[in-house]
GUDODREN-966758 format. One record per residue: residue number from 1; residue in three letters; x, y, z of N, C-alpha, C in turn. Coordinates in steps of 0.1 Angstrom, whole numbers. Each point is the difference from the previous one (the first is absolute). Layout:
<nodes>
<node NUM 'ALA' <X Y Z> <X Y Z> <X Y Z>>;
...
</nodes>
This chain:
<nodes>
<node 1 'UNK' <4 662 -353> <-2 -6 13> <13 -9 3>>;
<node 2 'UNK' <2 0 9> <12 -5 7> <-9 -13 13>>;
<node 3 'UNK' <5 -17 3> <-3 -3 6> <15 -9 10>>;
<node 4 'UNK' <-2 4 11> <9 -5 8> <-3 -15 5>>;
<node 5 'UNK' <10 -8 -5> <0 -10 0> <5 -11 11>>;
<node 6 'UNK' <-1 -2 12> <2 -5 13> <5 -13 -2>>;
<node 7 'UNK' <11 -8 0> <5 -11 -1> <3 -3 -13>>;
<node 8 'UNK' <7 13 -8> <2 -5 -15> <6 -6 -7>>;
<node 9 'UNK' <8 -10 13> <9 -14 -10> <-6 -12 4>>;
<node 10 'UNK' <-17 1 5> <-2 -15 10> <-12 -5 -9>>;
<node 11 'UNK' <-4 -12 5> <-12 -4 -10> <-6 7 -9>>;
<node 12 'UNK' <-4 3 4> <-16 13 -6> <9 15 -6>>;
<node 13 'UNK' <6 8 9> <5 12 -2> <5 0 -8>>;
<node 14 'UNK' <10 -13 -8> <13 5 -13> <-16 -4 -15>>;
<node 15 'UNK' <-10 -10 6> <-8 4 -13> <-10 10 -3>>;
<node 16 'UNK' <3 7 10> <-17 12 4> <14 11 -7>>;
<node 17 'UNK' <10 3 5> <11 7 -9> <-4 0 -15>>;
<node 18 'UNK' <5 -15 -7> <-1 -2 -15> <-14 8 0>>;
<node 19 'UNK' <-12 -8 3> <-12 8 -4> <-7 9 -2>>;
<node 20 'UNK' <7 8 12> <0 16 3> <6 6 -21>>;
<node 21 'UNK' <15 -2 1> <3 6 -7> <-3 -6 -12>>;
<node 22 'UNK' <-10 -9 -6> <-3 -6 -10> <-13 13 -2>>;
<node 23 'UNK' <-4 -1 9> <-11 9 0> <4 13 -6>>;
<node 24 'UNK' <13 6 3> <5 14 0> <4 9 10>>;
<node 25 'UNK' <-9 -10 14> <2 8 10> <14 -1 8>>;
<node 26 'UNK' <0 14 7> <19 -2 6> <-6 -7 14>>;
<node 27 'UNK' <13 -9 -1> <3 -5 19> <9 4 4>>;
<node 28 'UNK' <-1 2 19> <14 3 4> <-1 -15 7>>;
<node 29 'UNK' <11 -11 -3> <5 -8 5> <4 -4 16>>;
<node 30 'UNK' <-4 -2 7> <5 6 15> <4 -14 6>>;
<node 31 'UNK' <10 -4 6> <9 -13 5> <9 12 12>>;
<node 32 'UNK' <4 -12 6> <11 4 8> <14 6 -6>>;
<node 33 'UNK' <3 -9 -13> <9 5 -5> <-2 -2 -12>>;
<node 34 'UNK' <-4 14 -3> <-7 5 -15> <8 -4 -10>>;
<node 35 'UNK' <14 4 0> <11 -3 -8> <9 -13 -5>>;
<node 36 'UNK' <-8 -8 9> <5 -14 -2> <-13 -14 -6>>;
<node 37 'UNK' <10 -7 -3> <-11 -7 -6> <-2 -10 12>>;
<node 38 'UNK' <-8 -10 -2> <-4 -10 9> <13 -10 5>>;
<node 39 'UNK' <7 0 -9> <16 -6 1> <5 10 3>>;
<node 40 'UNK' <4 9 5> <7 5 3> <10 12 -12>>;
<node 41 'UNK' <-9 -2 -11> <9 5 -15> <-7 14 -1>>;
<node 42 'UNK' <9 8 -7> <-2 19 -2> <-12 -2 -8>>;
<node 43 'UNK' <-9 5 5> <-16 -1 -7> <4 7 -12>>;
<node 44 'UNK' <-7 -1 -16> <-1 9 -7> <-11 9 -1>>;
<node 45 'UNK' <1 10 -6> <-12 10 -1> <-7 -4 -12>>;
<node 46 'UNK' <-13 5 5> <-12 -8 -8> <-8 16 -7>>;
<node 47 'UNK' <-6 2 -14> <-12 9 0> <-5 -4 9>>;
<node 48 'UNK' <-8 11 9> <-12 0 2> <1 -4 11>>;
<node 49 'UNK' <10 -1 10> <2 -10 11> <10 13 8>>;
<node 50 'UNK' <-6 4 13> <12 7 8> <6 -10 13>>;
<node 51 'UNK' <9 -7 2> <5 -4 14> <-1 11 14>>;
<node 52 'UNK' <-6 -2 11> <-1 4 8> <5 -11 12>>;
<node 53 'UNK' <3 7 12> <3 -7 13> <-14 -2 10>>;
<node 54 'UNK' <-2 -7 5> <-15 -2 4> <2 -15 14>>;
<node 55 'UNK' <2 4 11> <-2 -9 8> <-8 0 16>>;
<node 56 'UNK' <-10 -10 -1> <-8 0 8> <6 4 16>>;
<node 57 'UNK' <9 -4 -2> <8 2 16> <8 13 4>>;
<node 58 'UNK' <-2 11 -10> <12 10 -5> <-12 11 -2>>;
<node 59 'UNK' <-6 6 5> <-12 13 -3> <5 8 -5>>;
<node 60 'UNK' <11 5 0> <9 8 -4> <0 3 -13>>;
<node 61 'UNK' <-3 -17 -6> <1 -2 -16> <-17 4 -3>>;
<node 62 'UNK' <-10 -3 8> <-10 3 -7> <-5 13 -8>>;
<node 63 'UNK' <3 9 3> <-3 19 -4> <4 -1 -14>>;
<node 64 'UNK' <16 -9 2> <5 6 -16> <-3 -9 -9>>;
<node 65 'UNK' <-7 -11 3> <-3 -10 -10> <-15 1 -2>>;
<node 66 'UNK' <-6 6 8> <-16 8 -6> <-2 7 -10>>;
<node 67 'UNK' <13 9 5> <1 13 -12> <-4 -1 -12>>;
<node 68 'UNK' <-10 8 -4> <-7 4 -18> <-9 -15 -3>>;
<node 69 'UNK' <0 -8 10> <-7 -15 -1> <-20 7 1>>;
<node 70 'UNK' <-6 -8 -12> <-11 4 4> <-9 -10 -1>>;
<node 71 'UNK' <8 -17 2> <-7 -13 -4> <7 -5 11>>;
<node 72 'UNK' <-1 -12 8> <8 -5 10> <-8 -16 -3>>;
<node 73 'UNK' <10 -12 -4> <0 -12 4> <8 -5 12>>;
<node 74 'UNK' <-10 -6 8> <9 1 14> <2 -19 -1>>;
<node 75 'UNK' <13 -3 4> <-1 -16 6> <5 3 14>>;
<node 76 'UNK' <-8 -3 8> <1 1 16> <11 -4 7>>;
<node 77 'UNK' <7 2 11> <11 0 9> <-3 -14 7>>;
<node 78 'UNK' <-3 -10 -5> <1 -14 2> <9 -2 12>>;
<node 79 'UNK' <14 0 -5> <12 -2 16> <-1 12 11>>;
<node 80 'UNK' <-8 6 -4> <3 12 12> <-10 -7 9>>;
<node 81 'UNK' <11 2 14> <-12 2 11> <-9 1 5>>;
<node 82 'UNK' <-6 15 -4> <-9 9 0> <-8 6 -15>>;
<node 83 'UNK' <2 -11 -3> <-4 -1 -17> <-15 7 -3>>;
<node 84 'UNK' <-6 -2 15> <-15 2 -7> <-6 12 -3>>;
<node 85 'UNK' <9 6 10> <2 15 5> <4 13 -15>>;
<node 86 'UNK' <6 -10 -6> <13 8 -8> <-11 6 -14>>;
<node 87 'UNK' <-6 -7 -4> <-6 4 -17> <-11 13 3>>;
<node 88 'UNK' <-4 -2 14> <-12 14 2> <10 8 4>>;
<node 89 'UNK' <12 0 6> <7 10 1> <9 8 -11>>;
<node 90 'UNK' <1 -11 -14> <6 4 -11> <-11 12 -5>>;
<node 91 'UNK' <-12 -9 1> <-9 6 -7> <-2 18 5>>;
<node 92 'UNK' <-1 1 14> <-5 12 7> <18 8 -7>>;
<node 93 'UNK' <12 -3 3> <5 5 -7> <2 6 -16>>;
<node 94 'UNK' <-1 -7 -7> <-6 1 -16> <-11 12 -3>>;
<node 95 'UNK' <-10 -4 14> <-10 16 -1> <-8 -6 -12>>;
<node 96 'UNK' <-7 16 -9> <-7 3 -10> <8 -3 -10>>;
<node 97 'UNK' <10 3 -1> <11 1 -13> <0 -17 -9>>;
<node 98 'UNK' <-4 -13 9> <-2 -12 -2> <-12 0 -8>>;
<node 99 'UNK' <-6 -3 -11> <-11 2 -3> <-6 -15 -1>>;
<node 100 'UNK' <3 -8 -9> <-3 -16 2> <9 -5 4>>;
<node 101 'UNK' <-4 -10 10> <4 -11 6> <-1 -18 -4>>;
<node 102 'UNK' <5 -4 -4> <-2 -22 4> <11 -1 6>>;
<node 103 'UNK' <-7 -9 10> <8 -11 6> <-4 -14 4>>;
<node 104 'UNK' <17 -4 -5> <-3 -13 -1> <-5 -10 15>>;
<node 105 'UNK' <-8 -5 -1> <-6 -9 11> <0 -15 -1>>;
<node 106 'UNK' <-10 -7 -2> <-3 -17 0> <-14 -1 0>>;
<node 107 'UNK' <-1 -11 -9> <-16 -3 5> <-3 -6 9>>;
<node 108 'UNK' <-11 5 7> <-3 -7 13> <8 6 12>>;
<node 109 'UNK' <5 17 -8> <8 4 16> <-11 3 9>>;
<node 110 'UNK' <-13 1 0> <-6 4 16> <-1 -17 7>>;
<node 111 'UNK' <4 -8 -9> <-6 -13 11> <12 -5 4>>;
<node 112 'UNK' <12 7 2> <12 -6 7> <4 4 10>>;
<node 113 'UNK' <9 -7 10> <2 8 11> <7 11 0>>;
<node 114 'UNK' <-1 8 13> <3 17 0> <14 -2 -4>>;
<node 115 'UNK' <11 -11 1> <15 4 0> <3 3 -16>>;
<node 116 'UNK' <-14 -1 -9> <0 2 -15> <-2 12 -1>>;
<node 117 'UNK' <4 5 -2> <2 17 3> <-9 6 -17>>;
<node 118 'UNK' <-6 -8 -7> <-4 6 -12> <-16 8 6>>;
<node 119 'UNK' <-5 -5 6> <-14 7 7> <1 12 3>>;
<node 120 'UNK' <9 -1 10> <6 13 5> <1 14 -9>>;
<node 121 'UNK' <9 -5 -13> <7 6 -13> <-12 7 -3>>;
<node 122 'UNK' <-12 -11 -4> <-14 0 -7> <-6 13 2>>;
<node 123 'UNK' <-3 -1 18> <-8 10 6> <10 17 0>>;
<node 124 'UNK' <11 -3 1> <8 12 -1> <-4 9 -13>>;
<node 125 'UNK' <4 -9 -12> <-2 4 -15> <-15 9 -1>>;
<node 126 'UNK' <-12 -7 3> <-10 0 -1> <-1 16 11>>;
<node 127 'UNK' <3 4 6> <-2 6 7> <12 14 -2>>;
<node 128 'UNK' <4 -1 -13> <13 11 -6> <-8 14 -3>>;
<node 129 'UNK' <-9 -3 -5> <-5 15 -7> <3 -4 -17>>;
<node 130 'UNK' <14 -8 -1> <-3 -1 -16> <-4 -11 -8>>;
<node 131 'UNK' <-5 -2 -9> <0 -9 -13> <2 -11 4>>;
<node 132 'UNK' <-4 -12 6> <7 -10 5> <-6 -9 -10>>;
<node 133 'UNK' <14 -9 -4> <-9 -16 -3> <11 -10 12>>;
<node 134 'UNK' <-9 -10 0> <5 -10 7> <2 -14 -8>>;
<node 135 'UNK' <15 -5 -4> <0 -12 -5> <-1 -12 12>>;
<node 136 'UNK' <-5 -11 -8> <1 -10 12> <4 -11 -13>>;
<node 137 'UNK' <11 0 -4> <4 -14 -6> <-1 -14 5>>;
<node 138 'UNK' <-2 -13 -11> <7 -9 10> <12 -7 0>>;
<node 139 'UNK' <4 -11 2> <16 -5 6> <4 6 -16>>;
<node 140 'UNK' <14 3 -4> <8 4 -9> <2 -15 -6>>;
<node 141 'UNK' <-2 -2 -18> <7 -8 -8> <14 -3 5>>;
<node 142 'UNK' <8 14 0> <12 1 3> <7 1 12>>;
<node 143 'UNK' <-9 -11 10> <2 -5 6> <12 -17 1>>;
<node 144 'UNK' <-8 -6 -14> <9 -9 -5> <12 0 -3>>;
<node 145 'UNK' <3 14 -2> <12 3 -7> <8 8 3>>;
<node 146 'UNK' <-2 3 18> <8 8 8> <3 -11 13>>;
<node 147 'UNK' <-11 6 6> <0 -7 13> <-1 -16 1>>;
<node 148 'UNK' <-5 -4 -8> <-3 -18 0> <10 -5 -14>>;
<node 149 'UNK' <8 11 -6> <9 -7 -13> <9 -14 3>>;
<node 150 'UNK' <13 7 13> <9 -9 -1> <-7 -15 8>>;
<node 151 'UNK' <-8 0 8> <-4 -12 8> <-6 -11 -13>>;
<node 152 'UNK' <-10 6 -7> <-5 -7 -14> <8 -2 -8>>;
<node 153 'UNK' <12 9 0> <10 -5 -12> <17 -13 7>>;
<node 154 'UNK' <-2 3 10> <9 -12 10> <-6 -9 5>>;
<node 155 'UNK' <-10 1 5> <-6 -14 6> <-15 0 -10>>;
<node 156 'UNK' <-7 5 -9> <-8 -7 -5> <-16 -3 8>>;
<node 157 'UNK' <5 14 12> <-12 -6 11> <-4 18 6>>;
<node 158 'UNK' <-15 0 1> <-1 9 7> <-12 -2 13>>;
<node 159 'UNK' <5 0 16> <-7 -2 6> <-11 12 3>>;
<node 160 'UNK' <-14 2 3> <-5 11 5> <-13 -5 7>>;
<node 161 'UNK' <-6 11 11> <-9 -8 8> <-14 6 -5>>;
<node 162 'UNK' <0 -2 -15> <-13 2 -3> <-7 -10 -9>>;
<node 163 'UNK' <0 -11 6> <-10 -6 -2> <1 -5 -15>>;
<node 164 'UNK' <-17 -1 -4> <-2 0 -12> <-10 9 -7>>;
<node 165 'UNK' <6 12 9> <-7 12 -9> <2 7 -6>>;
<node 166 'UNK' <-7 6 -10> <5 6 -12> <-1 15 -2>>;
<node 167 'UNK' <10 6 -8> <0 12 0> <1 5 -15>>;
<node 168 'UNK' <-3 11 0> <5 6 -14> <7 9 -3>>;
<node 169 'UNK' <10 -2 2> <16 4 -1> <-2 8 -10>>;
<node 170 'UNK' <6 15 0> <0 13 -3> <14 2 -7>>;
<node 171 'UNK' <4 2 -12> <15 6 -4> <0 16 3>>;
<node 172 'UNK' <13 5 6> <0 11 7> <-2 11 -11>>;
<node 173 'UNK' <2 -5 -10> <1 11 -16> <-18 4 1>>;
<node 174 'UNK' <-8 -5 4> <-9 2 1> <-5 3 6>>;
<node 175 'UNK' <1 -2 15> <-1 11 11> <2 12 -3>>;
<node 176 'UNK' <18 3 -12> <3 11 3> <-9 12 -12>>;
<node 177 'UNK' <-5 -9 -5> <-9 6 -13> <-13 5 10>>;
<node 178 'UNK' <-5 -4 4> <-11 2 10> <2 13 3>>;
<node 179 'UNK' <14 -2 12> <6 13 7> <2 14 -9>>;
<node 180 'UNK' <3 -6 -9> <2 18 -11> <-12 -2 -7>>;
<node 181 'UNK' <-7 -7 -5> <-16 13 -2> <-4 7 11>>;
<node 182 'UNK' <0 -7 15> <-5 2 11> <9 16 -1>>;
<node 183 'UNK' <8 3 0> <10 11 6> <-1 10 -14>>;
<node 184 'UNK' <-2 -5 -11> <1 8 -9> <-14 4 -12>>;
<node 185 'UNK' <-12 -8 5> <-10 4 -1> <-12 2 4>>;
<node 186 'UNK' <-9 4 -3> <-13 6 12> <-9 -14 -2>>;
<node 187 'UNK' <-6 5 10> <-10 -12 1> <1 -10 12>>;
<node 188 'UNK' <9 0 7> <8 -12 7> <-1 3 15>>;
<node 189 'UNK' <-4 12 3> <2 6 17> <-15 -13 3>>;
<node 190 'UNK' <7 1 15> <-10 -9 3> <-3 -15 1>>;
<node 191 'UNK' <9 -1 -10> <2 -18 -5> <3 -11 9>>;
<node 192 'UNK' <-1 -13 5> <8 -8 2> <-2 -8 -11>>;
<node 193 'UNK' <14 -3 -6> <-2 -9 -5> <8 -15 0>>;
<node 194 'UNK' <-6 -11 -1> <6 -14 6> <3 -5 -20>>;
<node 195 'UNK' <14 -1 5> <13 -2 -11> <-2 -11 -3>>;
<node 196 'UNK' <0 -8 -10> <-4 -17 -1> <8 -7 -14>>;
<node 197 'UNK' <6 -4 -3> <1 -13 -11> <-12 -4 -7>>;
<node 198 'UNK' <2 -6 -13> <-13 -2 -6> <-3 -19 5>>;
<node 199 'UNK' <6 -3 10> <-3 -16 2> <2 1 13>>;
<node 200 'UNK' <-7 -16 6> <9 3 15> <5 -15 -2>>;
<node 201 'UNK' <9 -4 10> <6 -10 -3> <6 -4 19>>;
<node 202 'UNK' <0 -12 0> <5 -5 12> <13 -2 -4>>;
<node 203 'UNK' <10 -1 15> <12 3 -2> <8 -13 -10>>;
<node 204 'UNK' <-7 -12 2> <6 -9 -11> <-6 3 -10>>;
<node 205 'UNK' <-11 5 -6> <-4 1 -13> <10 11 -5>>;
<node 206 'UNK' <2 9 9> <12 9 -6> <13 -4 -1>>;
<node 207 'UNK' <3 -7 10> <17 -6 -7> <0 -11 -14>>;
<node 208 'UNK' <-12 -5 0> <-3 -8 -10> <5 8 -14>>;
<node 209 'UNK' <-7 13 2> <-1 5 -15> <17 5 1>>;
<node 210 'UNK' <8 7 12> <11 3 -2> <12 -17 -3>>;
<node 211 'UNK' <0 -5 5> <6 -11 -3> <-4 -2 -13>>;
<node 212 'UNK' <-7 -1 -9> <-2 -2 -10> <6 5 -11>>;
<node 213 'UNK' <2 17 4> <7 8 -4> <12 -3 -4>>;
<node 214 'UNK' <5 -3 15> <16 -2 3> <5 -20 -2>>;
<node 215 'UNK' <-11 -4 -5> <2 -12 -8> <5 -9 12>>;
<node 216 'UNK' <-5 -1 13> <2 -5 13> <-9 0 11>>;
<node 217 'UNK' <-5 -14 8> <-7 3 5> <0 9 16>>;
<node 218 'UNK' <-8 4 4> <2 9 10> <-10 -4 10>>;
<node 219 'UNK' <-2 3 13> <-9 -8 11> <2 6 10>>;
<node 220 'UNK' <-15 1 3> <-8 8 10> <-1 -6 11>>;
<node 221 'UNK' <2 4 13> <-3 -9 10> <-4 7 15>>;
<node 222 'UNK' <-11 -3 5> <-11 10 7> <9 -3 12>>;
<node 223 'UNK' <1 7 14> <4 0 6> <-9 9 12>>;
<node 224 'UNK' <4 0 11> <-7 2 13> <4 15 1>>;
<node 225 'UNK' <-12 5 7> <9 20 5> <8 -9 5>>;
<node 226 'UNK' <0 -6 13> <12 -2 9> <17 -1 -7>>;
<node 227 'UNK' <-7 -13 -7> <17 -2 -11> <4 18 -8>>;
<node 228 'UNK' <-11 3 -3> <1 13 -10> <12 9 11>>;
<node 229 'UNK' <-6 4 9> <6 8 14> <13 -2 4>>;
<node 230 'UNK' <-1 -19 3> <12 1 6> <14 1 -20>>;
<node 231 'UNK' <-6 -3 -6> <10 5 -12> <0 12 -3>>;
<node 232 'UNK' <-8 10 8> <4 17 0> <12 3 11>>;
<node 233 'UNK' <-6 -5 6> <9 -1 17> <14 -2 -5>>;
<node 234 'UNK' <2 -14 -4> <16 -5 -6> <9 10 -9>>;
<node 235 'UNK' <-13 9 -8> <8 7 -12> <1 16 11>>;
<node 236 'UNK' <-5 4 8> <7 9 9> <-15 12 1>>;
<node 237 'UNK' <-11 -5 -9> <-11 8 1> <0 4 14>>;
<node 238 'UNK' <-8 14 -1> <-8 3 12> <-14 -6 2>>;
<node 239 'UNK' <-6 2 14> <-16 0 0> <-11 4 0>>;
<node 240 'UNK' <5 9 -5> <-10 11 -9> <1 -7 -16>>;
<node 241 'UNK' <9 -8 -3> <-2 -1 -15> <-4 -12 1>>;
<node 242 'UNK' <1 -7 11> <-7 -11 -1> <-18 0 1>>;
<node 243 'UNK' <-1 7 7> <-14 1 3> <-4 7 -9>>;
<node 244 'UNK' <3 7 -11> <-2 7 -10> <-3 -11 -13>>;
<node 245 'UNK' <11 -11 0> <0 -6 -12> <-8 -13 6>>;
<node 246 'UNK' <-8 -4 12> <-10 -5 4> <-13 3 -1>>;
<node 247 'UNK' <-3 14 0> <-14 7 -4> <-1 0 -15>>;
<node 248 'UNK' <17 -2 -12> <-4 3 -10> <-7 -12 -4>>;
<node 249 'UNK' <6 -16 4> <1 -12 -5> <-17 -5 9>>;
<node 250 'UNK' <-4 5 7> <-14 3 5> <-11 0 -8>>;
<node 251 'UNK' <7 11 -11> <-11 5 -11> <-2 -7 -14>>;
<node 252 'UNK' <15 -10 -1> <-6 -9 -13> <-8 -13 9>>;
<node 253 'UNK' <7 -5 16> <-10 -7 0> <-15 -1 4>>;
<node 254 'UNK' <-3 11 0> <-17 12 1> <-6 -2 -11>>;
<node 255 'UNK' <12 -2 -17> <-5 0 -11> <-2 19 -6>>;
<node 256 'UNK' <3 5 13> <2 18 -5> <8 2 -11>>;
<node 257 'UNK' <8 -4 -4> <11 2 -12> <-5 -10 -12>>;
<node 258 'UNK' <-9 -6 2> <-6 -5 -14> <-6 5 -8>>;
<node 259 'UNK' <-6 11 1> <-10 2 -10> <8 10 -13>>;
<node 260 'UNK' <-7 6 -9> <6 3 -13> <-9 13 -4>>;
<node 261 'UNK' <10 14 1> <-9 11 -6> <4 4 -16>>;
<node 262 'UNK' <-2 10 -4> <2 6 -15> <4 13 8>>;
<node 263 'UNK' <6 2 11> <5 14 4> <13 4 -14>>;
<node 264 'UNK' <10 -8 -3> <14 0 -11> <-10 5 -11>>;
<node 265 'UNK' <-10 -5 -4> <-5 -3 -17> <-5 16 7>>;
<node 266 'UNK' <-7 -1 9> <-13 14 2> <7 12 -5>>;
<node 267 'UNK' <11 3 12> <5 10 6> <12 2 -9>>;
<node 268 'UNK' <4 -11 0> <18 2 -15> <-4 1 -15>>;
<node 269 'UNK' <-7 -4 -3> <-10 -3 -11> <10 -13 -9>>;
<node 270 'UNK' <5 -8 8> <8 -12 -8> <-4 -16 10>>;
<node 271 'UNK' <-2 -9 -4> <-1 -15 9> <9 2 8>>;
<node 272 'UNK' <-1 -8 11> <7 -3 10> <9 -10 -9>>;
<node 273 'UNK' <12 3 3> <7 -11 -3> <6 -14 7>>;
<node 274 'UNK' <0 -12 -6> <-4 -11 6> <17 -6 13>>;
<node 275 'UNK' <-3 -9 2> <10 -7 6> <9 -8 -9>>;
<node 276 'UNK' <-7 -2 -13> <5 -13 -7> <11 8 -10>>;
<node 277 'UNK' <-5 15 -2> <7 7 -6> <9 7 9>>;
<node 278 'UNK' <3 1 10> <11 3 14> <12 -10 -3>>;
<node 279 'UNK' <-10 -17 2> <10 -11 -2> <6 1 -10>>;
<node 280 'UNK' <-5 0 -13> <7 1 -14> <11 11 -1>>;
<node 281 'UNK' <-4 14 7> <17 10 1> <10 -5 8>>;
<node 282 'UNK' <-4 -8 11> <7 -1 15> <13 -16 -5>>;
<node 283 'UNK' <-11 -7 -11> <4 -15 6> <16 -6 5>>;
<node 284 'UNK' <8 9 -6> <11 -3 5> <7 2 17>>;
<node 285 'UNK' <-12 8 6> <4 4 15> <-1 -17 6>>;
<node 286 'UNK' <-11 -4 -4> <1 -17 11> <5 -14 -10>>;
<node 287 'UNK' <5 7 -8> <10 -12 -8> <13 -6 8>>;
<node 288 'UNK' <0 -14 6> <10 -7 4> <15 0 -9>>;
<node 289 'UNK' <9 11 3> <11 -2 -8> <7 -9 4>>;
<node 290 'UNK' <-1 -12 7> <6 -6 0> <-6 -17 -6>>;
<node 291 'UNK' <-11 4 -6> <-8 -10 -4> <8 -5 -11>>;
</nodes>
């Protein structure tokens, strides 16, 4: 079996890759530019891993990066325009020859607004003819340690407008374990399943445990959508991503991102792995080198 892999240098895609091929199964890798690394460096060749060209904006690429694919992980055309349009259109292309499907979603995507294009995705999938599972993870671990690294490791501060609600932050390695039973074994058509961490934690209880880590304290500090907005606005966001990452911060303060499944232990047959063990690999990303 062969599974085509849709965003396979971004969160989720470069570990649904590893897990694929842990498994035994082949992936075709599909990025804009298959042959380069995320830096910009000559990819090397992997077992078990084929590079393909694959871009949402480029149809041209889709035919030849389907080819001999009989698994498809899709991560959705987020910056596109017409984003919502695009994954039932992959799909109708792909045809029969697609046999299982996951894609990645969120929890709580029916209760956000339409500019959240994961509903859309949902009903598209569900409506393929094949094998579907539907992941709905929640906010990424590695979140800490991409997107929120350098602010926690230079100033020591992370502002966000969610309150004091709590979530149970998801390591992607386990999302991506999900995703390849889901694509590589039976049982799974039909599924949603909601991706979870084995704790939940509010956003200072989680810097707590990372600072700890990184032998420094670190601090949380709740802030307004408005403030949230206009510091999208400053950094050059659109308003679609604003109203996007307002419906997300919606859902911890709903308390929707709190709760805790056994989907990782169920479905991967291993615990969810924790946060405290994220911090303990990471600790050096929010360490003050100038401390």
């Amino acid at each position: 079996m062969t599974v085509l892999v849709i965003g396979a240098t971004g969160k989720t895609g470069s570990a649904v890759v590893d897990a694929l091929t842990a498994r035994g199964v082949k992936a075709a890798a599909a990025t804009r530019t298959p042959f380069l690394t995320p830096h910009g460096q000559p990819a090397r060749p992997r077992d078990g891993v084929r590079p393909v060209r694959f871009d949402w904006a480029d149809r041209a690429t889709w035919a030849p990066a389907l080819e001999g694919a009989e698994g498809l992980y899709i991560v959705g055309p987020y910056a596109h325009p017409t984003g919502e349009q695009l994954v039932g259109e992959l799909l109708a292309e792909a045809g029969s020859g697609v046999r299982r499907v996951a894609l990645l979603s969120v929890i709580g995507a029916d209760r956000l607004p339409p500019e959240v294009m994961m509903a859309d995705w949902e009903r598209d999938v569900r409506s393929s003819g094949a094998e579907w599972t539907i992941l709905r993870p929640n906010w990424f671990i590695q979140n800490f340690g991409n997107a929120f690294a350098a602010t926690l490791r230079d100033k020591g501060l992370l502002e966000l407008p969610a309150g004091d609600g709590a979530l149970s932050f998801v390591d992607t390695r386990d999302i991506a374990d999900v995703a390849a039973a889901a694509l590589a074994e039976d049982g799974h058509a039909g599924q949603v399943y909601d991706i979870t961490g084995p704790q939940s934690f509010t956003y200072a209880e989680a810097l707590k445990i990372l600072g700890d880590a990184a032998g420094r304290d670190l601090t949380y500090r709740a802030i307004s959508h408005e403030q949230a907005a206009a510091n999208l606005r400053a950094a050059g966001a659109r308003e679609r991503s604003i109203t996007w990452q307002r419906g997300l911060y919606d859902l911890i303060l709903d308390g929707a991102d709190a709760p805790v499944t056994d989907v990782v232990e169920r479905v991967a047959g291993h615990p969810a792995r924790s946060l405290a063990q994220y911090a303990a690999e990471n600790a050096a990303l929010w360490r003050d080198d100038e401390a």
